[in-house]
C-alpha positions as CSV (number, residue, x, y, z in Angstrom):
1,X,-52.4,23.8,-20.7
2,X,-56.5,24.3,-21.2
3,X,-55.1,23.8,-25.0
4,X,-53.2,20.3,-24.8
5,X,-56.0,18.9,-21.8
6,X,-58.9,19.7,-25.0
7,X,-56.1,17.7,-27.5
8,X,-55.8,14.7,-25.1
9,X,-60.0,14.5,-24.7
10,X,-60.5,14.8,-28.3
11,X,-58.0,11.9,-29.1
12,X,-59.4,9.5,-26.3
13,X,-62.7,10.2,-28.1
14,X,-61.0,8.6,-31.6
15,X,-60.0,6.3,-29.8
16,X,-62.4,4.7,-27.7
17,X,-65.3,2.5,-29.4
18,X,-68.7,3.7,-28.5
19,X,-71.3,1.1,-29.4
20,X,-74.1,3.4,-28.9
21,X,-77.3,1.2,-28.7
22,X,-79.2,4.1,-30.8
23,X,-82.5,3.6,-32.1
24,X,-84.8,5.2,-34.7
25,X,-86.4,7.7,-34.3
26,X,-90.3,7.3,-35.8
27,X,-92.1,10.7,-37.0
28,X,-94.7,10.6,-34.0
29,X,-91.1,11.3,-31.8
30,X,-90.6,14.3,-34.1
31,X,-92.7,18.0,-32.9
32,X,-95.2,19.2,-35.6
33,X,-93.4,22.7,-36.0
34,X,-90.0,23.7,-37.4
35,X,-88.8,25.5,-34.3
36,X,-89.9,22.9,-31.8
37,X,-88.3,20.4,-34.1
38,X,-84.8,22.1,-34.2
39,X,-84.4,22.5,-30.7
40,X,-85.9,18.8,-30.2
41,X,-82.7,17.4,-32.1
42,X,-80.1,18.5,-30.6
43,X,-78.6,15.7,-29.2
44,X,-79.9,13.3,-31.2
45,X,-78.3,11.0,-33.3
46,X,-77.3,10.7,-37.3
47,X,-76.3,7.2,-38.3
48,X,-75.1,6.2,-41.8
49,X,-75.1,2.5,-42.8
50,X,-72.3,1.8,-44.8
51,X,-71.4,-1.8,-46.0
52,X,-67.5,-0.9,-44.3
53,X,-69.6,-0.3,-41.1
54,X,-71.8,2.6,-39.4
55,X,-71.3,5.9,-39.1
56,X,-72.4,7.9,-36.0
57,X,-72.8,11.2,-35.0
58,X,-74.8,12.9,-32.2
59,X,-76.2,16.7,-33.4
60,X,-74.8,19.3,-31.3
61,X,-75.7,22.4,-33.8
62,X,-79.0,23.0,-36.1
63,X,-80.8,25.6,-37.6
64,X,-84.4,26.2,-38.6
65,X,-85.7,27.6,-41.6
66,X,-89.9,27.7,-40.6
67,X,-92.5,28.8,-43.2
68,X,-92.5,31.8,-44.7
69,X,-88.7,32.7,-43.8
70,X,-87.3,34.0,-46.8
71,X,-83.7,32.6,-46.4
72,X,-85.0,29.2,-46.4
73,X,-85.6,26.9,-49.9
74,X,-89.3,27.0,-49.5
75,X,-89.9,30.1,-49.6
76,X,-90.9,30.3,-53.6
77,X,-92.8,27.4,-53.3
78,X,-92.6,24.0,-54.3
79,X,-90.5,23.3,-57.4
80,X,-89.0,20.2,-58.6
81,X,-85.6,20.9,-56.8
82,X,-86.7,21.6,-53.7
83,X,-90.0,19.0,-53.4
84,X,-88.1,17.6,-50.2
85,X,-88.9,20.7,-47.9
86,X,-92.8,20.2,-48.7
87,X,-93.0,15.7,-47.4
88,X,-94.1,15.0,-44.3
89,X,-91.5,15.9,-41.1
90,X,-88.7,13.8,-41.0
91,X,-87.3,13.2,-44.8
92,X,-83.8,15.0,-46.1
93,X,-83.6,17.3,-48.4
94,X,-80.1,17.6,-49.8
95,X,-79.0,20.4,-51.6
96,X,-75.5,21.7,-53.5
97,X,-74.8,24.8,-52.0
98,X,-72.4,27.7,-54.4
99,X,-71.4,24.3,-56.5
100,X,-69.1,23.3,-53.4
101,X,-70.5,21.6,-50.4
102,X,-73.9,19.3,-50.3
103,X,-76.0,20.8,-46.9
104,X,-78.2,18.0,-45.2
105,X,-81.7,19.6,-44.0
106,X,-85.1,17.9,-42.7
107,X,-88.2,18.6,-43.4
108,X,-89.9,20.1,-40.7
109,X,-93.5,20.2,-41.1
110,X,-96.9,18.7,-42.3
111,X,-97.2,17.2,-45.8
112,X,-97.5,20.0,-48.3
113,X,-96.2,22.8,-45.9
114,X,-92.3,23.4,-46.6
115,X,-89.7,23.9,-44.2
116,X,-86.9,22.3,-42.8
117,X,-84.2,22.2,-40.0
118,X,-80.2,22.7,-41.3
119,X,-77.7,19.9,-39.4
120,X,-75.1,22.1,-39.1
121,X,-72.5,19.6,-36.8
122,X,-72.4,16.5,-34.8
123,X,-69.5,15.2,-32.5
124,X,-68.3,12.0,-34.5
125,X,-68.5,9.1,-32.4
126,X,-68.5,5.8,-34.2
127,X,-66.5,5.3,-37.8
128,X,-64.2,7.6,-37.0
129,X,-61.4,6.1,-39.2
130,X,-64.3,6.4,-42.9
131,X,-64.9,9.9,-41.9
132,X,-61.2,10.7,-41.9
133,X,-60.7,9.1,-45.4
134,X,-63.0,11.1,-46.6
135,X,-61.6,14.4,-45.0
136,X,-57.7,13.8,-45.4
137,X,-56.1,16.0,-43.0
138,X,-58.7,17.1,-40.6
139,X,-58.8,16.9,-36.7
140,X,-61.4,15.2,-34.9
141,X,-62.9,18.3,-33.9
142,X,-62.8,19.6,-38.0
143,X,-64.3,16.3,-38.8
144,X,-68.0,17.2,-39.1
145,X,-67.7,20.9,-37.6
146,X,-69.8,22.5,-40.2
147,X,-72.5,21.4,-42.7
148,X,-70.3,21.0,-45.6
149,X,-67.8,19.0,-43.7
150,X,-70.7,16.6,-42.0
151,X,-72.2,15.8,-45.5
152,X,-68.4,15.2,-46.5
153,X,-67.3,13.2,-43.6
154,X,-70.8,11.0,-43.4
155,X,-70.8,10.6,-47.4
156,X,-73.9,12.3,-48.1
157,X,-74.8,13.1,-51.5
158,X,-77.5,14.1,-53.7
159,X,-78.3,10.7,-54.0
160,X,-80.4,11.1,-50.4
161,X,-82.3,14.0,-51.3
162,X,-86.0,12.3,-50.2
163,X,-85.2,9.3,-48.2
164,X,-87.2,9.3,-45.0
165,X,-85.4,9.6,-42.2
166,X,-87.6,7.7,-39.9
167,X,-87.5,4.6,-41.8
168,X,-84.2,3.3,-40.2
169,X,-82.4,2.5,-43.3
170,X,-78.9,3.4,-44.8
171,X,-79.3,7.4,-43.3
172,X,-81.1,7.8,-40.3
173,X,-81.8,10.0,-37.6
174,X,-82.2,8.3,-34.1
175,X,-82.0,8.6,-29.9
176,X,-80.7,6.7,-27.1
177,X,-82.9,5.7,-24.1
178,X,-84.4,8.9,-22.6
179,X,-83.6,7.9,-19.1
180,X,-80.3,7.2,-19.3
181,X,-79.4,10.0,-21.3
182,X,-81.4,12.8,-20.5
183,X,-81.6,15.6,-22.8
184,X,-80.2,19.2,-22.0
185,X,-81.7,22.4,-22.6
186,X,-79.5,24.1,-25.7
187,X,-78.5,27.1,-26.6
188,X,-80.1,29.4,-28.9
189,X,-78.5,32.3,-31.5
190,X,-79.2,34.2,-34.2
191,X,-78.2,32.0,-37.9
192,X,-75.4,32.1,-39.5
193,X,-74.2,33.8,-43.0
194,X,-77.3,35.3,-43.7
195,X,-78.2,38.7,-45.5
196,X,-81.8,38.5,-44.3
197,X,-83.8,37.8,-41.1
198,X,-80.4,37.3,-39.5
199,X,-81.7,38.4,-36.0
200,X,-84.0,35.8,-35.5
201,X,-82.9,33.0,-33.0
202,X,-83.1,30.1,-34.9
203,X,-79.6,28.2,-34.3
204,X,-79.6,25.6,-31.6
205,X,-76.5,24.0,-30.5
206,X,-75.1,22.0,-27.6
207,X,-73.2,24.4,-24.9
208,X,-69.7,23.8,-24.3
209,X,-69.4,21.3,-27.3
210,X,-66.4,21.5,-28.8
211,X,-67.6,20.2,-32.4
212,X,-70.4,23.1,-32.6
213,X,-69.1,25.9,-35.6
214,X,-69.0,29.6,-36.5
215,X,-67.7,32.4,-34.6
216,X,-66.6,32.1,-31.0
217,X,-68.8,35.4,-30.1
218,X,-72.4,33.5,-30.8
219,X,-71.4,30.6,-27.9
220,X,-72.3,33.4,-25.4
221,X,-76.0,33.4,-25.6
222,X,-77.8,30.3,-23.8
């Protein structure tokens, strides 16, 4: 029953326009620190301009990679590949990840110091019907459940590595008003698929979303 009351919700979702009057963010909205900064975006908004229409997403699931942590693409420094992590708070940094999937991070930082913040998944809300060209087969819920998947789903591509963020143009990150939409505390876990500093609690996600991923087991710290 719990199953087939989640099936009806999800396809009301597809099925009901959302308009969201979503604005940008600008980079004095963003905090100046990579922690501060992941938790702060959760439940915020990615948008992708498209000319067949927008694309909307509100982030339910991040992770921060702040400097000096060796799992993130920073860590050795700035090299030509990776010159994203190192611009001002607030640009992407795209990256091919084992020749499969493109991940979508942000920098996270001051100019010059390099770290960023993963989006790992965001409910899809608006352009439902582009996303699901792009990922043939998949539920709503498998949509954009997942880095990989969101990058997929939204069209992102190397193409984006460097754009700023802020600037409201083609991919952007952005809010709704504050007061009518008041933002909830999230939850916090340890990362996922790591091999080093795996303990530290750097995932933030949106409890009881149905669109955040990995295993089942990590939902139960708040």
């Amino acid at each position: 029953m719990k199953r087939a009351v989640a099936a009806n919700a999800l396809q009301a979702l597809a099925a009901t326009p959302s308009a969201l009057p979503v604005v940008p963010l600008r980079r004095d909205d963003l905090p100046v620190e990579t922690v501060a900064l992941a938790r702060y975006m959760v439940g915020k908004y990615l948008v992708h301009d498209l000319p067949e229409g927008r694309l909307v997403g509100r982030l339910v699931e991040v992770e921060g990679y702040p400097p000096g942590d060796s799992t993130g693409h920073a860590f050795i420094g700035p090299r030509g590949w990776n010159a994203s992590l190192f611009l001002a708070r607030g640009h992407a940094y795209v990256r091919l990840t084992y020749g499969l999937s493109y991940m979508l991070n942000m920098s996270s930082e001051a100019e010059g110091v390099g770290a960023g913040v993963l989006f790992r998944a965001v409910e899809p809300l608006e352009g439902l019907a582009s996303m699901a060209a792009r990922r043939p087969g998949a539920t709503l819920r498998d949509l954009t459940r997942g880095p990989g998947r969101l990058t997929q789903a939204f069209g992102i591509g190397a193409s984006f590595d460097g754009i700023d963020l802020c600037a409201g143009k083609s991919l952007w990150i952005g809010r709704l008003n504050a007061a009518r939409h008041p933002a909830a505390e999230p939850g916090v876990t340890t990362r996922i698929g790591l091999s080093r500093e795996q303990d530290r609690p750097l995932r933030f996600y949106e409890i009881g979303s149905p669109f955040v991923s990995g295993p089942r087991k990590l939902l139960s710290t708040s």
